[in-house]
N, C-alpha and C positions, 0 to 999 in steps of 0.2 A: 504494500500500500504506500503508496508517496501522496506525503500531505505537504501542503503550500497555506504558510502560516502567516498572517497577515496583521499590523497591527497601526494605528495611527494614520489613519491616511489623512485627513483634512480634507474630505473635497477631492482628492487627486483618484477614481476612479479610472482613469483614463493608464495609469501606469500600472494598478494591480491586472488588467485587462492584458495586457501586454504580458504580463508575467503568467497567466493562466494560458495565454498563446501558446509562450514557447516553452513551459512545464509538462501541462498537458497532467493535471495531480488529479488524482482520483477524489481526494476529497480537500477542500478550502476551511482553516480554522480563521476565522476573524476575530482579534480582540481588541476591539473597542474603537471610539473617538473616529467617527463617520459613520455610524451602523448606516446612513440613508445610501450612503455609498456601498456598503455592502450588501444592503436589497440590492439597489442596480445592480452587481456585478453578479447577484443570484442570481434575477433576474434573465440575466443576460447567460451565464451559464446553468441554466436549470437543472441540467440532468447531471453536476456535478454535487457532490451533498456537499454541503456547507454547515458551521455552525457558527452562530454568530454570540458575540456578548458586548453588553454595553460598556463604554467608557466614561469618565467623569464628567466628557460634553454633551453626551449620549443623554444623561440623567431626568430630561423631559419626559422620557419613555417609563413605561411602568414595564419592568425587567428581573429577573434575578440577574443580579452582581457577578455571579460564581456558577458556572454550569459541571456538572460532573459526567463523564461519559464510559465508556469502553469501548477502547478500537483495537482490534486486533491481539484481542486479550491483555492489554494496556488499561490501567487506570490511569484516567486524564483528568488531570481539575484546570479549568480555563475562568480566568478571567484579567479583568482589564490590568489591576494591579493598584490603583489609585487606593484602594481600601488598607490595604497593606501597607502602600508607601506614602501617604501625606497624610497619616493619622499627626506628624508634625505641625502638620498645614504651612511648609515650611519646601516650595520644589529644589530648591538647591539639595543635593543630597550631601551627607555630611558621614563619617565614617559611623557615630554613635546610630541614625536612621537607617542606614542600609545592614549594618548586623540587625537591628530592633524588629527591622522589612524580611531580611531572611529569615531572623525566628521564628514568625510569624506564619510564614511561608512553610517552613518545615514542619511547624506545627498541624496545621491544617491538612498537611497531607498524611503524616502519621496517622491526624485521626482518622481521615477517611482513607485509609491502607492506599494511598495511589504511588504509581509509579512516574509522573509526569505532572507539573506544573508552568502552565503556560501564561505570561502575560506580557503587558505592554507597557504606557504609559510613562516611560523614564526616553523613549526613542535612542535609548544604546541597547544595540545589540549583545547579547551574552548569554555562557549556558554556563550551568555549574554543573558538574557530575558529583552528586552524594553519596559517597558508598553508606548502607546501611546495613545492619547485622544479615538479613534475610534476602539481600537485594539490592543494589543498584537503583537509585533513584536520580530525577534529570529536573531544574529548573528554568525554563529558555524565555529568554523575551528576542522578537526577531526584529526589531528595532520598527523605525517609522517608515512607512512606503511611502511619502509625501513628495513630490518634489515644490511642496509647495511653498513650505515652510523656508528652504535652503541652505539651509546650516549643514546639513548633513546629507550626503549623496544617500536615495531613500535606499531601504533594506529591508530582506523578507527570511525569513527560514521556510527548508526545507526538510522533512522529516522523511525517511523511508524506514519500515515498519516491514522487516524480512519476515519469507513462511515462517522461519528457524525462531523468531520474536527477538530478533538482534536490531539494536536500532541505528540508525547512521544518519549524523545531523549535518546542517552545513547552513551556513549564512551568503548570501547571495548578494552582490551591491551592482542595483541598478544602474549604468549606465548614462 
């Protein structure tokens, strides 16, 4: 299974589209900050499944924050990330917020036994590999697809999800 993971876009519909071109993923995760953008791109790929979750600009929308799923014998917990990370109320990140952001994070997954936690909202890309006693566990944010913003050349993750349940990630920067 290759998933094409998506997060931040602002409005830039027009470059996740491009990315769904020339991927060709079986499945689209969305997290967050343009969900209207990611109808359209549902939309517009229907017979691709998608899962979408809201972001902190999203928050008009009556949503759950946090979606839990299973893909390929994977436990996924998806969401935007803003819950986690600007319980500060404070976006500059700071070394004491981002350990405070990962506990939080590890937390939530222990309790819900998952093997993957996906989010967004920081627009850096990064993955952490957690080893834990029984498992191997992954937390990824794949940065902003925006070229709209421009600070940052946009970025997506890709996830491939082997028969064997071996995973292989990779961060992508759009052109």
């Amino acid at each position: 299974m290759k998933i094409v993971i998506f997060s931040d876009s602002h409005g830039d519909v027009e470059t996740m589209c491009g990315v769904v071109e020339k991927e060709k993923p079986d499945m689209i995760i969305y997290l967050g900050d343009g969900i209207e953008d990611a109808e359209q791109l549902n939309e517009r790929y229907s017979d691709i499944q998608m899962i979408k979750i809201l972001g902190n600009v999203d928050s008009k929308k009556e949503e759950e924050w946090i979606k839990f799923a299973e893909i390929c014998g994977k436990r996924f917990i998806m969401t935007h990330g803003h819950i986690f990370i600007n319980e500060f109320k404070n976006y500059q990140q700071t070394d004491e917020n981002r350990i405070t952001s990962r506990n939080n994070m590890l937390k939530i997954m222990a309790e819900n036994n998952a093997d993957i936690l996906l989010h967004g909202h920081t627009h850096d890309p990064y993955i952490n590999k957690i080893p834990m006693p029984e498992r191997i566990c992954w937390i990824m944010n794949p940065g902003s697809i925006s070229r709209i913003e421009g600070i940052f050349k946009p970025t997506y993750g890709i996830l491939k999800i082997n028969e064997s349940g071996t995973l292989e990630w990779r961060f992508i920067e759009v052109d």
